[in-house]
Structures are given as structure tokens and as C-alpha cells.
C-alpha positions in Angstrom: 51.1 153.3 151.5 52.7 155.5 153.7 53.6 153.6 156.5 55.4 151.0 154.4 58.8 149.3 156.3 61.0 146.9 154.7 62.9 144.6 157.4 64.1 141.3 157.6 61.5 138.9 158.1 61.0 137.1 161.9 60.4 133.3 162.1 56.8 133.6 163.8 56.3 135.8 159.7 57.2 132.6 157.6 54.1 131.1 157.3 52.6 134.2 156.5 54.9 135.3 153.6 54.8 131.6 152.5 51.1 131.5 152.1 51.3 135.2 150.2 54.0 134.0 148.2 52.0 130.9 146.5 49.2 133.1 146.3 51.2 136.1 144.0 52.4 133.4 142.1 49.5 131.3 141.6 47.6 134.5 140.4 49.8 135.2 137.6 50.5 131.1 137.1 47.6 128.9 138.3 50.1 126.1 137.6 51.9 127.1 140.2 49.6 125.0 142.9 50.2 121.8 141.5 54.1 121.9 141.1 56.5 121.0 143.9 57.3 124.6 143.3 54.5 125.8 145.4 56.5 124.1 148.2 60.1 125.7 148.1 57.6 129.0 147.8 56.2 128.1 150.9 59.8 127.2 152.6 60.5 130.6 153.8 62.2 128.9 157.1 64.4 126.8 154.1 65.5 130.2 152.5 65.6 132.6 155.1 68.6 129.4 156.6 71.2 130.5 153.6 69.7 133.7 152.1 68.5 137.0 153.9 64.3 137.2 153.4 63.1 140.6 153.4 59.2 141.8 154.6 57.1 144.8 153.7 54.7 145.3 156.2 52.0 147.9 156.6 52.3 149.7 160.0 48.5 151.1 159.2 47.2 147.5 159.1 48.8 146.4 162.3 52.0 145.2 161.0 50.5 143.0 158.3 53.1 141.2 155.9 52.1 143.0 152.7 54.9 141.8 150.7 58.2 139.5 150.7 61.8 138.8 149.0 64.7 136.7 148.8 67.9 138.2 148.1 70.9 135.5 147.6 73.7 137.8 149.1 76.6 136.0 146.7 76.8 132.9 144.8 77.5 130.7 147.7 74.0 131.1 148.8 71.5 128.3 148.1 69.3 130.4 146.8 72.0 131.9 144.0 71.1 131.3 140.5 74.0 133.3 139.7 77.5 132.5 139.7 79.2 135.3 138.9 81.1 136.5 142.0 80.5 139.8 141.9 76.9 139.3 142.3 73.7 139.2 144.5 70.5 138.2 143.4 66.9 138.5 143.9 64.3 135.8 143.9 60.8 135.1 144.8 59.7 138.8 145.0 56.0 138.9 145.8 53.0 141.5 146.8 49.7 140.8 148.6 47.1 141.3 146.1 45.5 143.8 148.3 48.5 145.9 148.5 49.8 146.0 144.6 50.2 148.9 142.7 51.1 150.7 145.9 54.7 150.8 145.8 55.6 147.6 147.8 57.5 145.9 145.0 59.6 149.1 144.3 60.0 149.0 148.3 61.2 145.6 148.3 63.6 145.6 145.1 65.0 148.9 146.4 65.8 147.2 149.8 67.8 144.5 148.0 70.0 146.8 145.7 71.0 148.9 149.0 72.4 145.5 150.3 74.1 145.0 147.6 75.9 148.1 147.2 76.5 147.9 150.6 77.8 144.7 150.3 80.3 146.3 147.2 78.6 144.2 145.0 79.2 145.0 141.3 75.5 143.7 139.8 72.6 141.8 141.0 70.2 139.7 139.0 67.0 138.1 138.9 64.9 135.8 136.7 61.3 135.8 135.7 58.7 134.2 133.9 57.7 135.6 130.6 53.7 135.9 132.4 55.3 138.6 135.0 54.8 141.1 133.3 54.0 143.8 136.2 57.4 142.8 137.7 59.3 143.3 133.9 57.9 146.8 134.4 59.4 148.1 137.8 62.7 146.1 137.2 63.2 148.2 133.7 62.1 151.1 136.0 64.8 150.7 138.5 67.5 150.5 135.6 67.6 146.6 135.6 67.9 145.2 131.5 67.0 142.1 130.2 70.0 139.5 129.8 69.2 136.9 127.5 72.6 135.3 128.0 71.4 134.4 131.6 67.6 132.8 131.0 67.5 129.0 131.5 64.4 127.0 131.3 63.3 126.2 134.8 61.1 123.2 133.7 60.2 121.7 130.5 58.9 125.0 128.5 58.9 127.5 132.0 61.6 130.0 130.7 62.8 132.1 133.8 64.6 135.4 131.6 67.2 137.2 133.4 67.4 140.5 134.4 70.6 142.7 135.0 71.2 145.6 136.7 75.1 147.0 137.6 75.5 149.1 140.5 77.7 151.5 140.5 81.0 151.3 143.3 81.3 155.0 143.5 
């Protein structure tokens, strides 16, 4: 995918990245469709109000949303599950179906550790589900380690395991 940009997402995108959103989650969780989680993934409007939402878009497909991401710029942002303050975090990274394996993840994640060098940060972490495999893959990839001191169980037997990655301040 050659003609991949990552920017931040525009309000008339939203509904969009919501719907792709549910649907990358739902394909590795079916559960996902009857939880009031679908919702909040749908809420892109809610998350883009007190976190910066980042879009991949395919300039070969028109500008199509191919891919989206929350990243929680410090702990006082609502979508922080952190609250270490030298921190930014990542959350609710998902790919079109159509477009995984080409990069867009990498794209996306990569986007979100420039801001937070940029931003001095000194780490940035992210939780995910033990069936995200895929995602465990590209996050060990990009130097991120697994941080068992930071999982939590999201719901009654959904363990979201954290993921660390420190950035270096050079």
C-alpha cells in the first residue's frame, strides 16, 4: 500500500472509522456486538473530544479510511488507561479487513510513537486482549514488551494485557 497517509481523522470520517472499528473487533471477538463496548468503539466523535484519533487512508482507493487509532496524549485524557505521567497511550487500533497485512497497523502505531516523542514523552502503552494475536506481533516488532504489572481485567474474564514500550529522549 503505497499510497498510505496517516492524519488526524475529520468529523465527516467518524462514522466511518466507527463502523470499521466494531467490525476489526468483532472479527477477532464476535462478542464484541452484543456488549456496550461496541458503542464507545463506535464513539469516535466521544474520543476524538479528549484524545487525538488518527486515520490511515488509501489515496489509491479515493481516500478510503483503511484503518484508525486512538492515542491518549497523557494521563489526563479520557481515554488514558495509564497513569503514569510520563506516558501516552494507544487504544482501539484497528485495520479494514481488506487492507490488513499491508502495513497499515505498523503505519498507525508508528504515527503514535512519533507524537509521543515529540511530545518528550518517556513510554507509551497499550492493552490487548489475549485473542489479538496479529496486533501482539507488530507491537513486539516495533520494540513494545509485554507488562504484566499493567493488565487489568476489563470485564468479568476479558483480560486486556499491557504492553510497554520506552522511548528514548535522545
Amino acid at each position: 500500500m503505497t499510497a498510505l497517509q496517516v492524519r488526524p481523522a475529520r468529523p465527516d470520517e467518524y462514522a466511518a472509522l466507527g463502523e470499521l472499528t466494531v467490525a476489526a473487533y468483532a472479527a477477532v471477538d464476535p462478542g464484541v456486538l452484543e456488549s456496550d463496548y461496541a458503542d464507545e468503539l463506535r464513539d469516535v466523535a466521544g474520543r476524538a473530544a479528549g484524545a487525538d484519533v488518527l486515520v490511515a487512508v488509501d489515496d489509491e482507493a479515493g481516500g478510503a479510511v483503511v484503518g484508525g487509532v486512538t492515542y491518549a496524549p497523557d494521563p489526563s485524557s479520557p481515554s488514558a488507561e495509564f497513569t503514569e505521567p510520563d506516558t501516552a497511550g494507544i487504544r482501539m487500533l484497528a485495520v479494514a479487513a481488506a487492507a490488513q497485512g499491508r502495513g497499515v497497523g505498523e503505519a498507525l502505531t508508528r504515527a503514535c510513537i512519533e507524537r509521543a516523542r515529540a511530545a518528550g514523552r518517556g513510554q507509551i502503552v497499550l492493552h490487548s486482549t489475549d485473542r489479538m494475536t496479529a496486533a501482539h506481533r507488530l507491537y513486539r516488532r516495533l520494540g513494545f514488551v509485554r507488562d504484566a504489572s499493567i493488565d487489568w481485567e476489563g470485564e468479568p474474564g476479558l483480560w486486556l494485557r499491557g504492553f510497554r514500550l520506552q522511548l528514548d529522549r535522545a
